[in-house]
Structures are given as structure tokens and as C-alpha cells.
VMD Tcl script that draws the C-alpha trace (Angstrom):
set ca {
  {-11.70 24.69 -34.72}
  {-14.20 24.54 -31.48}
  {-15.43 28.19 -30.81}
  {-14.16 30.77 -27.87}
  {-17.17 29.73 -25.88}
  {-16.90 25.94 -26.28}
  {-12.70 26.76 -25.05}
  {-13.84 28.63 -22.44}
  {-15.79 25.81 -20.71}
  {-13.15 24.14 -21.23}
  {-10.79 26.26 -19.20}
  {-13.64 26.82 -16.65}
  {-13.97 22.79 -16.31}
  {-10.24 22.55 -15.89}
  {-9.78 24.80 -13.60}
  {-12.24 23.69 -11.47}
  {-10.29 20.50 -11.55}
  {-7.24 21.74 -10.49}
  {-9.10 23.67 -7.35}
  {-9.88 19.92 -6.44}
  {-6.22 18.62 -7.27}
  {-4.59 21.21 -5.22}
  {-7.13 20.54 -2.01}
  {-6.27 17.06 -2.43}
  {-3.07 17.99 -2.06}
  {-3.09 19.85 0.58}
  {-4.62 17.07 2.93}
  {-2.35 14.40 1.59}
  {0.44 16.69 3.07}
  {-1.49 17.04 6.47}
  {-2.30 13.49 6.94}
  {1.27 12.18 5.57}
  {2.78 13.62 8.17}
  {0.61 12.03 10.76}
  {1.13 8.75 9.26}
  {4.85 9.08 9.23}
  {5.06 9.78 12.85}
  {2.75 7.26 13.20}
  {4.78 4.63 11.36}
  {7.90 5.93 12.99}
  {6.45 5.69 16.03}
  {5.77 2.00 15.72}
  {9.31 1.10 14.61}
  {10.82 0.99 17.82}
  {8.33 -1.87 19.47}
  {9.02 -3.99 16.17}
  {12.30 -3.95 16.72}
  {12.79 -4.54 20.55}
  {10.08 -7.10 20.38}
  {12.07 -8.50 17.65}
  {15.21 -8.59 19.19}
  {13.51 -10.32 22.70}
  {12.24 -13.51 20.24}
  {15.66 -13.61 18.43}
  {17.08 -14.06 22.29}
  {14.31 -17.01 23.52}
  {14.33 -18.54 20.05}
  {18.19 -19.06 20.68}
  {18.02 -19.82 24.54}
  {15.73 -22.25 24.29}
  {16.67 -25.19 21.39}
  {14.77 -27.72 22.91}
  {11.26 -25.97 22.48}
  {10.26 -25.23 18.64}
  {7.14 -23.00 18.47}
  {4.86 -24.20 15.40}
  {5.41 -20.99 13.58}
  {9.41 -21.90 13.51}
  {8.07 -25.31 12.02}
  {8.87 -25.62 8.00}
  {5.54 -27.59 6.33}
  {5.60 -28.75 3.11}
  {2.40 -31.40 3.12}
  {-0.59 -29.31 2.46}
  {0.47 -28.05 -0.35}
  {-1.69 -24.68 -0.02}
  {-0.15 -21.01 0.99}
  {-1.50 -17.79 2.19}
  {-1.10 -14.53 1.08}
  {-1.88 -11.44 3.08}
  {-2.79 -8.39 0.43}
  {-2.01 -4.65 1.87}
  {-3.25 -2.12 -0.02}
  {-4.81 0.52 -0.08}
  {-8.75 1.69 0.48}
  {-9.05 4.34 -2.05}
  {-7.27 5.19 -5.45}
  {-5.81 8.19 -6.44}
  {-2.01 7.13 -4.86}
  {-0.60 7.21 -8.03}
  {0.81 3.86 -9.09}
  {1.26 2.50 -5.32}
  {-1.24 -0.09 -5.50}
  {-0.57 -1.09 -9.30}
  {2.70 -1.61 -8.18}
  {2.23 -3.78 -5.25}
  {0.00 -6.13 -6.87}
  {2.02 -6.57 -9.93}
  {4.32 -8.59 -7.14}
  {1.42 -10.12 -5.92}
  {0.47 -11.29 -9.25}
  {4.44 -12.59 -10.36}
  {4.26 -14.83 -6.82}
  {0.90 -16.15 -7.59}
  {2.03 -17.32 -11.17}
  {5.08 -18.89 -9.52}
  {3.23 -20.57 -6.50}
  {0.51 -22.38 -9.16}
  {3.12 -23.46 -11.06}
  {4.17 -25.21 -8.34}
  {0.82 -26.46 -7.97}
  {-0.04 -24.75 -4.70}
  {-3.63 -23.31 -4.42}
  {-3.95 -19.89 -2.17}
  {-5.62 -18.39 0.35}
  {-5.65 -14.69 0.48}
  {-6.64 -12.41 3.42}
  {-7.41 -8.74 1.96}
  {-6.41 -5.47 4.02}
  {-8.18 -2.69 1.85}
  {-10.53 -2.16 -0.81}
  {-8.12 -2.26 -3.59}
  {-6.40 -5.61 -2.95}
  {-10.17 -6.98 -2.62}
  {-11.20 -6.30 -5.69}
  {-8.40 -7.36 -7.46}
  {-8.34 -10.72 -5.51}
  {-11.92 -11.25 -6.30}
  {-11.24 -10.38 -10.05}
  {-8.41 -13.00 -10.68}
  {-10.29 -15.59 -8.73}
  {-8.53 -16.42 -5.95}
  {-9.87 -17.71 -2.62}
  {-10.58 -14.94 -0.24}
  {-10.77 -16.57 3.36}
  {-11.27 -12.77 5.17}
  {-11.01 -9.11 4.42}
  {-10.81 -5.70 6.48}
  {-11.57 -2.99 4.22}
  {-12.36 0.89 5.37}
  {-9.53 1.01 8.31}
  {-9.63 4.70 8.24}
  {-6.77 6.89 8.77}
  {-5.41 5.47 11.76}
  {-4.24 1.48 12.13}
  {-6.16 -0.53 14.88}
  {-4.71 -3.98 16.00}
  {-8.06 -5.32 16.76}
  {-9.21 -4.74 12.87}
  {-6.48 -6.56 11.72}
  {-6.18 -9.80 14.27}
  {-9.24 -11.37 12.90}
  {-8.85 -11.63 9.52}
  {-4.85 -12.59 9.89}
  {-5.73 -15.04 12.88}
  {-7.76 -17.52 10.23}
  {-4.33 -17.69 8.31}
  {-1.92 -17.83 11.68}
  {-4.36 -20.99 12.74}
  {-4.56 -22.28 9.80}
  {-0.44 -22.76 9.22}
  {-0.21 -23.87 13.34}
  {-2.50 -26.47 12.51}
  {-0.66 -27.61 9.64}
  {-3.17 -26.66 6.58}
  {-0.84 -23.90 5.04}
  {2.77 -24.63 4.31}
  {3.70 -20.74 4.51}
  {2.27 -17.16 4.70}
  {3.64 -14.65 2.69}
  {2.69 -10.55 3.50}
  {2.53 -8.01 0.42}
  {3.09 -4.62 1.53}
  {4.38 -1.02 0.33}
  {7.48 0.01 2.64}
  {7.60 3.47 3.07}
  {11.37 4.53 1.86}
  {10.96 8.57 1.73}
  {8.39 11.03 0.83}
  {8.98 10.48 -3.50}
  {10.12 7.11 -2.95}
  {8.23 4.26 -1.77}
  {8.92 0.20 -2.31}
  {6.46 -2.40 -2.89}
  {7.67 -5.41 -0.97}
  {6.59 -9.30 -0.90}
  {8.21 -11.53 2.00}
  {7.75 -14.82 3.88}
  {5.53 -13.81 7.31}
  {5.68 -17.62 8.07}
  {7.84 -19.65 8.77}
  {9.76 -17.49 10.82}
  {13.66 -18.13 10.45}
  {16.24 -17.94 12.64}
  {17.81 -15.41 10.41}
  {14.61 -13.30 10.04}
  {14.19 -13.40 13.40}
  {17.85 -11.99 14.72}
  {17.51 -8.57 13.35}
  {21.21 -7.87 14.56}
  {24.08 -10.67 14.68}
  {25.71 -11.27 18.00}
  {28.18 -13.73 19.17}
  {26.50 -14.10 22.80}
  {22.80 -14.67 23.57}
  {21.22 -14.61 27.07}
  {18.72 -15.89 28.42}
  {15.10 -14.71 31.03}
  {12.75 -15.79 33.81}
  {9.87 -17.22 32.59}
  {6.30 -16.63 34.63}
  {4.63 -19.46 34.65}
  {7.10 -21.16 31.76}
  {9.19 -21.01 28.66}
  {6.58 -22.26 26.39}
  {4.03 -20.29 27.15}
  {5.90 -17.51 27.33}
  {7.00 -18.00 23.49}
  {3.93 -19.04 22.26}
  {2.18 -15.78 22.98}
  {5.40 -13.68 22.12}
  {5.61 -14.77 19.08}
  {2.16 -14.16 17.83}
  {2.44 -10.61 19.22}
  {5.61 -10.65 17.08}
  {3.63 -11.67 13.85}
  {1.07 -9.01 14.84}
  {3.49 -6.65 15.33}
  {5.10 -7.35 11.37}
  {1.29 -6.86 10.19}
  {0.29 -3.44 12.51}
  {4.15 -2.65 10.67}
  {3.29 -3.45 7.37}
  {-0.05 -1.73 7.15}
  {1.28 1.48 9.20}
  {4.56 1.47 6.35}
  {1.45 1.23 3.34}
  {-0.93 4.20 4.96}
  {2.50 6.50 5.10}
  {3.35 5.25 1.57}
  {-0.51 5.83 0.22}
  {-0.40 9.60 1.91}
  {3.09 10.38 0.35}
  {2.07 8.57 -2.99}
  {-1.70 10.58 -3.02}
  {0.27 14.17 -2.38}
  {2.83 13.94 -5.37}
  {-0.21 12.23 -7.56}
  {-2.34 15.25 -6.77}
  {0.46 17.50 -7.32}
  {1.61 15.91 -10.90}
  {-2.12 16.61 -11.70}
  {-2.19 20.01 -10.30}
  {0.90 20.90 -12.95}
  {-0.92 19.17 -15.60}
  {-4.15 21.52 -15.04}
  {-2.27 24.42 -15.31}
  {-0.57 23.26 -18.52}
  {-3.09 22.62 -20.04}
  {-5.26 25.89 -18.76}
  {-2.15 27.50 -20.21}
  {-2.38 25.65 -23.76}
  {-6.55 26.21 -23.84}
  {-5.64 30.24 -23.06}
  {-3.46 30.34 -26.07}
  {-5.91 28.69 -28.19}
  {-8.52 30.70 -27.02}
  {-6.59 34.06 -27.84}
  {-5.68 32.95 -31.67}
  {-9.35 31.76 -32.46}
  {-10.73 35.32 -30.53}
  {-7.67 36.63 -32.74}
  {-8.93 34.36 -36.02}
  {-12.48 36.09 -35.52}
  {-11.39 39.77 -34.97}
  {-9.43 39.29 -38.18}
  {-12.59 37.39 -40.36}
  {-14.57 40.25 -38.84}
  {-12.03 43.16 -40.00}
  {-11.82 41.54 -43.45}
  {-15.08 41.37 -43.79}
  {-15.55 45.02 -43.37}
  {-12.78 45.96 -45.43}
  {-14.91 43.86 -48.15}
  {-17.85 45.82 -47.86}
  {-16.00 49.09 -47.86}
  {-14.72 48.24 -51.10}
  {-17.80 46.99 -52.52}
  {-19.86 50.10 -52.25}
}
mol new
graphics top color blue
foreach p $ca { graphics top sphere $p radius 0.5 }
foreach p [lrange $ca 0 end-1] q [lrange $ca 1 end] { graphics top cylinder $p $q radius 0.2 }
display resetview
């Protein structure tokens, strides 16, 4: 049995952990709820600028825009990794690239090779560990999402499917459901489909005034729509990673005091185990002389 001074740097050590837990906590809670309102905040331009493409995809049949165009020739696909830039969230990112990993195994045996654009230091690594081609990354994004971080590495994959090299994006992501709750989620970013696009069904479409003309109108709507799915995706994963970090660092906060708890009472019965040797010992000598 370790001695009382050995348990009580344990205790100490513990402790001291569970001041750390509990701070971590605590700023997981603050900055969740930024990132929520953030997120939330985004929502509504994703789905009005959704809405507006559903509406000129439909009005105009006789223009296709090259994202709308299904490829199958190049026989190569890119993947678009969201995760997170620091651990500690709990099994968020484990999560999310367990899907990555089950669609990579399906799209080799298929006999399609990938290209993989990396948002965060976790999806990185773990691209970089299994092998796979990593054509660009942004890693440290901060706290807050900025658009201009993000268009460069996505734009290599955009350009490459316009120009016919990829036969389809997909975007891995963690959708932000509620604060205990969040999903990981793997879908197609390209080709876009008339059914992705029309976010609500109606029986009537209509159509606008174009300045200077249809096409060009589409063409740059629709990349602000893809950019809009990605500044979407990686706002949903920074709410997840905040809500995900505060329960983690919660869970752990519990655990500390368990197990402060458990190292008290073991503490007290080998104190308890001494007094006693100590008493008996006594008693001993007593009787001797």
C-alpha cells in the first residue's frame, strides 16, 4: 500500500487537474455561445442564397453551369476535411474522420485516387498519416471563420472539377444538432443537383433581370453558393468543437473529483492502518515490561 504522503501528491496532482478542467470549461461555455450565434447567424444567407440558385437553375434550362455538370472520366475525387485545430472535443473529430475513412475505403475500391484539402490541424495530420494526397490546407483559423482563409485552399478543388480533372467533391463536416448532441456528416459539395439545390419544393418558379447576362450572373452565384456551404460547414464544426470541448472538460471535471474522493478515502484508512500499527505497538511494549 503507497504511503499517506505518496496519496497525498496524488490528491494534490489531481486536484490541480481538475482546477484546469473546470477553467477549460468555463471558456468552452463562453466561446460556444459566440459560435452558436455565429453559426446561427450565417444560416439565413445559406438559405436565401440557396433558394435564389434553385430559382435561375430552373429558369434558365438552356444554360448548364460546369458545377451542375456530372463527370465520370478522370476518375479522381476530392475530399474537403473539417475538423478541428486542437483536441480535447471529446470524440468530435474521431468521429468525423471515421466517415472520412469508410468513404475513402469505398472510393479506392472503386479505383478512384483522392485529393484532399485539409481545414484544421487534426484532419491534417490524419490525412498525412494514411497517405493521401494533400493538394492545400488552412490550419490555425482561430475562433472566428474568415471567407478569405478558406477560398484558397477550396478554389484548387472548385477549378480543378470545372476543368474536368475531378469527377466530384465531397465536404466532411460536424453539423451542430444541440449543445450534447452533435452529427458528423459526409455529403456530395459537387455536382450540385437539382434536388440539392431546391431547398423547398414549389410548383411555380420565376424568373430575374440579369446585369450584364444570365451566364455570368450564374457563374459567379454559384461559386458564392459553394462558398457559402463551406463558410456553413466550418461555422456548424467550430459550434460543434466548443459544445463538444465544454461537456469533455466537464466529464473530466466529475472524474477528478471522483477520484479525489476515492484517494481521500484511501488516504484516511492507511492514516487509520498506521494509528492502529502505532497503538499496537505500544500496547506491545506495555506488556513487555
Amino acid at each position: 500500500m503507497a504511503s499517506g504522503k505518496e496519496i497525498r501528491g496524488k490528491i494534490k496532482s489531481v486536484e490541480n487537474t481538475k482546477k484546469i478542467t473546470k477553467a477549460m470549461e468555463m471558456v468552452a461555455a463562453s466561446k460556444m455561445r459566440k459560435a452558436q450565434d455565429r453559426m446561427r447567424a450565417a444560416r439565413p444567407y445559406s438559405e436565401k442564397i440557396r433558394n435564389i440558385t434553385s430559382n435561375l437553375s430552373q429558369a434558365n434550362p438552356e444554360y448548364t453551369h460546369p458545377f451542375m455538370v456530372v463527370q465520370d472520366q478522370s476518375k479522381k475525387v476530392g475530399l474537403i476535411v473539417v475538423t478541428t485545430d486542437k483536441g480535447l472535443c471529446g470524440g468530435l473529430n474521431t468521429n468525423v474522420l471515421r466517415l472520412v475513412t469508410s468513404k475513402l475505403r469505398e472510393l479506392e475500391a472503386k479505383g478512384s485516387k483522392i485529393e484532399a484539402v485539409a481545414i484544421g490541424n487534426k484532419g491534417l495530420g490524419f490525412l498525412n498519416r494514411i497517405g493521401a494526397k494533400v493538394v492545400s490546407h488552412a490550419v490555425q483559423l482561430g475562433d472566428t471563420p474568415h471567407l478569405d482563409k478558406l477560398i484558397g485552399p477550396v478554389k484548387l478543388l472548385l477549378d480543378a472539377y470545372q476543368d474536368g480533372k475531378l469527377d466530384a467533391v465531397y465536404l466532411s463536416y460536424t453539423k451542430f444538432i444541440n449543445t450534447m448532441k452533435q452529427e458528423p456528416v459526409l455529403e456530395q459539395l459537387l455536382p450540385l443537383t437539382a434536388d440539392k439545390l431546391a431547398a423547398d419544393k414549389h410548383t411555380h418558379t420565376w424568373d430575374y433581370i440579369y446585369e450584364p447576362d444570365a451566364n455570368t450572373v450564374i457563374d459567379e452565384l454559384l461559386v458564392r453558393y459553394v462558398e457559402a456551404l463551406i463558410f456553413q460547414a466550418v461555422a456548424e464544426n467550430m459550434a460543434s468543437e466548443q459544445s463538444a470541448r465544454m461537456v469533455a472538460m466537464k466529464s473530466a471535471s466529475d472524474n477528478a473529483g471522483n477520484v479525489i474522493g476515492e484517494l481521500k478515502l484511501v488516504y484516511n484508512k492507511t492514516r487509520q492502518a498506521a494509528i492502529t500499527k502505532e497503538l499496537s505497538e505500544i500496547v506491545a511494549g506495555a506488556a513487555a515490561v
